[in-house]
C-alpha positions as CSV (number, residue, x, y, z in Angstrom):
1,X,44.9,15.3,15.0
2,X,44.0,12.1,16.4
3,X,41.9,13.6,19.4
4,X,40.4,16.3,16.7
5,X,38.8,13.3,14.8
6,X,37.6,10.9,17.4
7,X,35.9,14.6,19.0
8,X,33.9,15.1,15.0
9,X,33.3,10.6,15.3
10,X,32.0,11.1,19.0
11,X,29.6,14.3,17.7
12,X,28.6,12.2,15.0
13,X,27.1,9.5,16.8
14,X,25.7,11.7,19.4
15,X,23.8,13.7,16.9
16,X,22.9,10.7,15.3
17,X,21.8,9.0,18.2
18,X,19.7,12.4,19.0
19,X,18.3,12.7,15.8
20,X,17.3,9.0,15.2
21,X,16.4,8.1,18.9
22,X,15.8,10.5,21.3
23,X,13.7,12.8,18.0
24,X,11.8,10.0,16.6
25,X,9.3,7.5,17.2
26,X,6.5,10.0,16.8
27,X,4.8,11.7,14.7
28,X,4.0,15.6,14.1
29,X,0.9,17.3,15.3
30,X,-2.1,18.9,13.1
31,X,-2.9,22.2,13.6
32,X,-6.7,22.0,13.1
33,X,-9.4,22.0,16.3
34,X,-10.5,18.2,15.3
35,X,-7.3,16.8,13.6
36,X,-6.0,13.3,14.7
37,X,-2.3,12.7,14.7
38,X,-1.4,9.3,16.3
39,X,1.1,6.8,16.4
40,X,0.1,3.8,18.1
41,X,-0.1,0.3,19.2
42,X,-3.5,-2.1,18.4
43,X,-3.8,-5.7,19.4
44,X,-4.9,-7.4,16.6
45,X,-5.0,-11.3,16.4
46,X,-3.3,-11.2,20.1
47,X,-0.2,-9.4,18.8
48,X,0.5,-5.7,19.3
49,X,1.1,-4.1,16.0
50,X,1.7,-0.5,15.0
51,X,-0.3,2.3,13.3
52,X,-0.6,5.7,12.3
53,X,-3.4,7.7,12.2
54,X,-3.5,11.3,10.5
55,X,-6.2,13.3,9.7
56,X,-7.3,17.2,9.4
57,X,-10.7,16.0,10.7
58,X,-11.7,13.0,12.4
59,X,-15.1,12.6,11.3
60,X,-13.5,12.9,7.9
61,X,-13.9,9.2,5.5
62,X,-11.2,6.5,7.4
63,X,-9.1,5.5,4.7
64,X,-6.9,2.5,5.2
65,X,-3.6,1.9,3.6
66,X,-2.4,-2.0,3.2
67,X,1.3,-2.1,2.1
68,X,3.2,-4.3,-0.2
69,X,5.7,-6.4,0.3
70,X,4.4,-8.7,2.2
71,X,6.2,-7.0,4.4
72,X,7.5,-3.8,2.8
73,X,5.7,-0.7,4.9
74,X,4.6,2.5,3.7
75,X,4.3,4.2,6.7
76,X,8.2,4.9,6.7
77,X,7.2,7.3,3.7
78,X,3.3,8.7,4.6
79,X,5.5,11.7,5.8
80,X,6.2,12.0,2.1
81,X,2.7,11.6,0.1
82,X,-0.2,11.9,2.2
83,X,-0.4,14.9,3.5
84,X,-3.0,16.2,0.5
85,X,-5.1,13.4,1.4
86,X,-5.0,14.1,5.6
87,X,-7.1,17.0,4.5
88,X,-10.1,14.9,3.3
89,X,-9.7,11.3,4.6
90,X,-8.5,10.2,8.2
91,X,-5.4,8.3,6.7
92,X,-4.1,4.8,8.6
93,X,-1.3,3.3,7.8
94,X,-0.3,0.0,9.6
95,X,2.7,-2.2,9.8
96,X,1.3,-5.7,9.7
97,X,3.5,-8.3,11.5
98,X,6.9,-8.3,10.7
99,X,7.2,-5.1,8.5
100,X,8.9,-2.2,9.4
101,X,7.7,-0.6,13.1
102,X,5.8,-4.0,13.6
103,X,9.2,-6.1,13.2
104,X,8.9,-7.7,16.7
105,X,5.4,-9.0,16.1
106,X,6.6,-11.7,14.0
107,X,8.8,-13.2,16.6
108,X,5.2,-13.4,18.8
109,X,3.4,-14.8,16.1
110,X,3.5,-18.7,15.3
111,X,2.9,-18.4,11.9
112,X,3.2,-16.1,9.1
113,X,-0.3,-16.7,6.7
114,X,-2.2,-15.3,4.7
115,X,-5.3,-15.9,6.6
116,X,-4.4,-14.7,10.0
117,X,-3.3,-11.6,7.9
118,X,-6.7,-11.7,6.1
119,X,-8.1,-12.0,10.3
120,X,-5.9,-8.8,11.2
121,X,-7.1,-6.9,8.9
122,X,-10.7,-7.8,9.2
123,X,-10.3,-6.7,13.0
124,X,-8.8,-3.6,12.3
125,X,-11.5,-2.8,9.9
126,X,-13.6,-3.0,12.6
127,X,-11.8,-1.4,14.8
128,X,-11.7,1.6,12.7
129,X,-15.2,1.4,12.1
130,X,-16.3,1.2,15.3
131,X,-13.7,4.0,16.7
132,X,-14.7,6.9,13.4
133,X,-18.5,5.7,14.0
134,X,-18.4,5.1,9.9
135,X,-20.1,2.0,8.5
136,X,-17.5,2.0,5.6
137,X,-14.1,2.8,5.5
138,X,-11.9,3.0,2.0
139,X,-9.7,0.7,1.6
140,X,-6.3,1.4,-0.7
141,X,-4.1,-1.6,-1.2
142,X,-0.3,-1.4,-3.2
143,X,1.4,-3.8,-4.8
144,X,0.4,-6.7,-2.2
145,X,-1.6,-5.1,-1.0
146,X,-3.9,-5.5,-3.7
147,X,-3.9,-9.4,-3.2
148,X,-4.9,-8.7,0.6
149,X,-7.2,-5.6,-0.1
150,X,-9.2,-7.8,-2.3
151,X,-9.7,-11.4,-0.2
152,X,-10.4,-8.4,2.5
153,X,-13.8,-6.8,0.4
154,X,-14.8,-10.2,-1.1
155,X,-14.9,-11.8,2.8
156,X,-16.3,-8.7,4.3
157,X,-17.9,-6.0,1.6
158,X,-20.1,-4.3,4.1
159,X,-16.9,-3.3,6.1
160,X,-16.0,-0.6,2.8
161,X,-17.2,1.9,0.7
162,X,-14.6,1.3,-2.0
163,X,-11.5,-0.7,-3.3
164,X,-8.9,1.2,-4.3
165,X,-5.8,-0.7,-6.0
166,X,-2.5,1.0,-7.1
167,X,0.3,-1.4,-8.5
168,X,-2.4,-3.7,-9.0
169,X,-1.7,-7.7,-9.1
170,X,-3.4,-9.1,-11.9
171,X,-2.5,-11.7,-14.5
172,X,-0.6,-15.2,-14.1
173,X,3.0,-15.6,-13.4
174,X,3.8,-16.3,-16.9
175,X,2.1,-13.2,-18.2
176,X,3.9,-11.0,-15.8
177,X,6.8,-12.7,-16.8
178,X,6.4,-12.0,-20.3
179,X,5.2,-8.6,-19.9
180,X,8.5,-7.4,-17.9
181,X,10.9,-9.3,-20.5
182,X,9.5,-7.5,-23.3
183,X,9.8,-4.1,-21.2
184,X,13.3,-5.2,-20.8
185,X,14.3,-6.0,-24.2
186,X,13.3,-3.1,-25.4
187,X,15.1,-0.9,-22.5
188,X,18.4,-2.7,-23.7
189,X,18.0,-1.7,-27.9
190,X,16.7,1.5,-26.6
191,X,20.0,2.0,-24.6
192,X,22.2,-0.3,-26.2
193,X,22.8,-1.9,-22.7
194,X,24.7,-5.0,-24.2
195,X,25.3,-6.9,-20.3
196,X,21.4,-7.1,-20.7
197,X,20.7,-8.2,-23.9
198,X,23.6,-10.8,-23.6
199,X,21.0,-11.9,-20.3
200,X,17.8,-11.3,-22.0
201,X,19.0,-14.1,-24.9
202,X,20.1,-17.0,-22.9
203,X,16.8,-18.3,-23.0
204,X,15.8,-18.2,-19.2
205,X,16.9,-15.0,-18.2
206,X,16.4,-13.9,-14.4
207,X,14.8,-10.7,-13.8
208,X,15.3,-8.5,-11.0
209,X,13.8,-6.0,-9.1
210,X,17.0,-3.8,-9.8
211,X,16.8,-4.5,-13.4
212,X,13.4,-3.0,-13.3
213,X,14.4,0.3,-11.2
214,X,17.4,0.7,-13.9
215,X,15.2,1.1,-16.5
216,X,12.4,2.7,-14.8
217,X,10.1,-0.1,-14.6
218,X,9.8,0.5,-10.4
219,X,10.3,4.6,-9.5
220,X,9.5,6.8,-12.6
221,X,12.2,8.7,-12.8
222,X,14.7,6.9,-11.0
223,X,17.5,4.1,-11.4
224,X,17.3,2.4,-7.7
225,X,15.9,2.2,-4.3
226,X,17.5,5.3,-3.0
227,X,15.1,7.6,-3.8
228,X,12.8,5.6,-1.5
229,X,15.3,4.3,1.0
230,X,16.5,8.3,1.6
231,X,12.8,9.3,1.8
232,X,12.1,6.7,4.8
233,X,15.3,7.9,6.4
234,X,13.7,11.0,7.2
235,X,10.5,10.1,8.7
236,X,9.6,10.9,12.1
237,X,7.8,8.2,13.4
238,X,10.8,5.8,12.5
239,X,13.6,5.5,14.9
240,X,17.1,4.0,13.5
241,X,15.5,0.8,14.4
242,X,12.9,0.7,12.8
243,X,14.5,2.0,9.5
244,X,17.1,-1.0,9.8
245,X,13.9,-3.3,10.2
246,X,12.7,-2.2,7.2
247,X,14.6,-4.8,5.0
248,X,15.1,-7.1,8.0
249,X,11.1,-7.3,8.1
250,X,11.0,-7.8,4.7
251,X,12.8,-10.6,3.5
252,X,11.2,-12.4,7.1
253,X,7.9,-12.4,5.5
254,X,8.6,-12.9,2.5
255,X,10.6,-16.1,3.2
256,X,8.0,-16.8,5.7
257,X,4.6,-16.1,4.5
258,X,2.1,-19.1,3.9
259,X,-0.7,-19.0,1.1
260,X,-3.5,-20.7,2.5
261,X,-6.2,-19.2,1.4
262,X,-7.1,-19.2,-2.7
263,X,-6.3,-17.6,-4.8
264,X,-2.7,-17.5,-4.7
265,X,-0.9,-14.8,-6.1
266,X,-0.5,-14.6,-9.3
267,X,-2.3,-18.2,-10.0
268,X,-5.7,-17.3,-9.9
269,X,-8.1,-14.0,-9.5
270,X,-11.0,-13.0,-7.5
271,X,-14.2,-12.6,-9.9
272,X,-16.6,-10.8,-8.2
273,X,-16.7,-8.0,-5.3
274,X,-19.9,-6.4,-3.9
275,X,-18.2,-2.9,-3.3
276,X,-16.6,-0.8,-5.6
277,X,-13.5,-0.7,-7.6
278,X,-10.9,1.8,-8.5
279,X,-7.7,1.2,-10.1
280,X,-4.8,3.7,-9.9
281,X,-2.2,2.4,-12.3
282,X,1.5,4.0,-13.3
283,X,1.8,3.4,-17.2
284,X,5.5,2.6,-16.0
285,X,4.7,0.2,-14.2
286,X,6.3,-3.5,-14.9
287,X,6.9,-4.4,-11.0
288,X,3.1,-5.3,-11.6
289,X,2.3,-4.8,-14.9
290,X,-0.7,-2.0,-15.8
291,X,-1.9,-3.4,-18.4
292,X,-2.5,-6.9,-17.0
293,X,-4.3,-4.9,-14.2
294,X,-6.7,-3.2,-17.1
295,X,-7.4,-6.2,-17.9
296,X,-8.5,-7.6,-15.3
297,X,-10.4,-4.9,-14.0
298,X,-12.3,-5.4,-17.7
299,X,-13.0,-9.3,-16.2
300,X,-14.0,-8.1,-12.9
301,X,-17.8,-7.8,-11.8
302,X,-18.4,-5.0,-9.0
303,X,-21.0,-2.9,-9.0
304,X,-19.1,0.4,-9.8
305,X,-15.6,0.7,-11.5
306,X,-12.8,3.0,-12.7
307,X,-9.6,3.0,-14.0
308,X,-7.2,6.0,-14.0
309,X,-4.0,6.2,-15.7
310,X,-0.7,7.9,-14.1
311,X,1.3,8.8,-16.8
312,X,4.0,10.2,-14.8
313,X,4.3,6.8,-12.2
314,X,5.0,3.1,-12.1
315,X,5.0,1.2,-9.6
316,X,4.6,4.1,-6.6
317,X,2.0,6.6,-8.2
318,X,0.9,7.6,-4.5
319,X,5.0,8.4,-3.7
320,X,5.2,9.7,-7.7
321,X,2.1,11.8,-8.1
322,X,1.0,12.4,-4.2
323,X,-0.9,15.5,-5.6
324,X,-2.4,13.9,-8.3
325,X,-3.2,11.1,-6.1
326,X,-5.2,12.9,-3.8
327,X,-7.4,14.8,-6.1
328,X,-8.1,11.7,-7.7
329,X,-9.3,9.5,-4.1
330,X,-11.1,12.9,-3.3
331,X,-13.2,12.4,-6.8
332,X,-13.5,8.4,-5.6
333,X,-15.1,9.7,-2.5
334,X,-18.0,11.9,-4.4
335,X,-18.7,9.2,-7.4
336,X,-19.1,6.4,-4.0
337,X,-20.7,8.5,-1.8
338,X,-23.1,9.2,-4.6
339,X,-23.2,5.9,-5.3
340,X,-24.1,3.9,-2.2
341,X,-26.5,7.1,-1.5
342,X,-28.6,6.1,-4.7
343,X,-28.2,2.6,-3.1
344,X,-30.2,3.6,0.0
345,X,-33.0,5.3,-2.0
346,X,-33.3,2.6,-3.8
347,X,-33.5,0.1,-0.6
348,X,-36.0,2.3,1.4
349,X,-38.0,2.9,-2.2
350,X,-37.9,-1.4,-2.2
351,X,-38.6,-1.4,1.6
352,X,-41.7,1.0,1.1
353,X,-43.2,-0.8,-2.0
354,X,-43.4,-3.9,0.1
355,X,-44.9,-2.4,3.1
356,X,-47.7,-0.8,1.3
357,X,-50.9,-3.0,1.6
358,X,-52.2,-5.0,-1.5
């Protein structure tokens, strides 16, 4: 008996150890003549970081993905919710330093800031840029994202056709605060959870993260990480590393991460952007409240903006609605290219007015 169980333990491991290393730490080819599927390393800032390319057609719009976090990747779930939008964007995602496949380039780093984050992906930018041959690239942010996405197209808005923000930061602390404790208090009448309303009335109560998965505030749908945690377990460009770096990378940066550029998060907001804006936001939301992000969107000056609502999402709608997300970056592609066309009539229109002679 003893021998028939250590024979099923050894086979596990082995096929684990198959499965997790030997079968990952790549990722799947395209079938299409001038698809791009690649899994790679860039030096940016000096330190080698990873990213994944995948698209159905290279000369297709380079859209790149910033994740949350700081250090929370999405690349562990692309395998999960981008493949609608491989077919009409060449999709990057990159683990900045720390996060997820990229865990090793903190180490190599001597400082965590927002700046030399701000510098990476102002290089990469250009990098893509050059590499696609595309003046612009879109640029999607999440969560934090956002924050980055933003100090990115106010330093640099000739880099990017458009802003994209999804779990949008927006609002001061206090206001987020607020906006989750009344989600909160009415979860607990709603259920009768009495463990929360007993919290929710001393006065001061802490919220959490779990708090807001319980009661849908995080995953539509769902009551915890799993959901997400079992979805990066299967993706191929992750090796067992990699997935155990996840959180490892995550709580690094977060304990790490210096704001040195303004604003800060959450204590102050960019005004004004020369490219621009979309803002795809889960009515569920309460990890970053939507409707301090409609707000703000209201306050914002750009020169072109839209809001659309995901009434099936909160804090994930790319990982809730993929399909619905796609369809709707594919219409953001039309309205901008339209858009910065008009811009270029109007330029060589100005350009020819002053040319003629008086």
């Amino acid at each position: 008996m003893a021998l028939v169980s250590a024979t099923i333990l050894a086979l596990t491991v082995f096929a684990v150890w198959v499965e997790f290393v030997l079968s990952r730490g790549r990722t799947p080819p395209i079938d299409a003549p001038d698809a791009i599927a690649s899994l790679e390393q860039v030096r940016l800032g000096g330190v080698e970081q990873w990213i994944l390319i995948r698209g159905r057609d290279r000369s297709n719009p380079v859209l790149l993905f910033l994740h949350g976090g700081p250090g929370m990747p999405a690349m562990f779930l692309a395998h999960a919710f981008q493949h609608g939008l491989e077919q009409d964007f060449v999709v990057v995602q990159w683990d900045r330093r720390g996060a997820g496949k990229s865990f090793d380039a903190a180490a190599k780093s001597p400082v965590l800031s927002v700046s030399q984050t701000l510098a990476d992906t102002l290089e990469l930018s250009r990098i893509l840029r050059t590499r696609f041959h595309q003046p612009r690239i879109y640029l999607v942010g999440h969560s934090w994202g956002t924050y980055l996405g933003l100090l990115a197209v106010r330093a640099h808005p000739e880099y990017y056709a458009a802003y994209v923000g999804t779990g949008q930061l927006a609002g001061n602390r206090a206001e987020v605060q607020r906006a989750r404790l009344d989600f909160l208090t009415r979860a607990a009448e709603r259920t009768n959870d009495a463990e929360l309303r007993a919290r929710l009335a001393t006065g001061t109560p802490s919220v959490t993260e779990n708090d807001l998965f319980e009661y849908g505030g995080e995953l539509y749908g769902a009551h915890s990480f799993w959901p997400i945690l079992k979805t990066g377990l299967m993706a191929p460009e992750y090796t067992l590393r990699d997935v155990l770096n996840v959180k490892k990378g995550a709580d690094l940066v977060a304990r790490e991460m210096r704001y040195d550029l303004e604003p800060k998060p959450l204590e102050g907001e960019i005004q004004k952007v020369d490219v621009p804006v979309f803002l795809f936001l889960g009515r569920h939301d309460f990890n970053t409240p939507s409707q301090l992000a409609a707000a703000y969107l209201g306050r914002l000056d750009a020169p072109l903006k839209g809001l659309v609502w995901f009434e099936h999402s909160a804090h994930f709608p790319f990982f809730s609605q993929p399909g619905r997300f796609h369809r709707e970056m594919v219409d953001v592609e039309h309205e901008v290219s339209a858009y910065w066309k008009q811009q270029a009539r109007q330029e060589d229109e100005a350009e020819g007015r002053q040319q003629v002679p008086k």
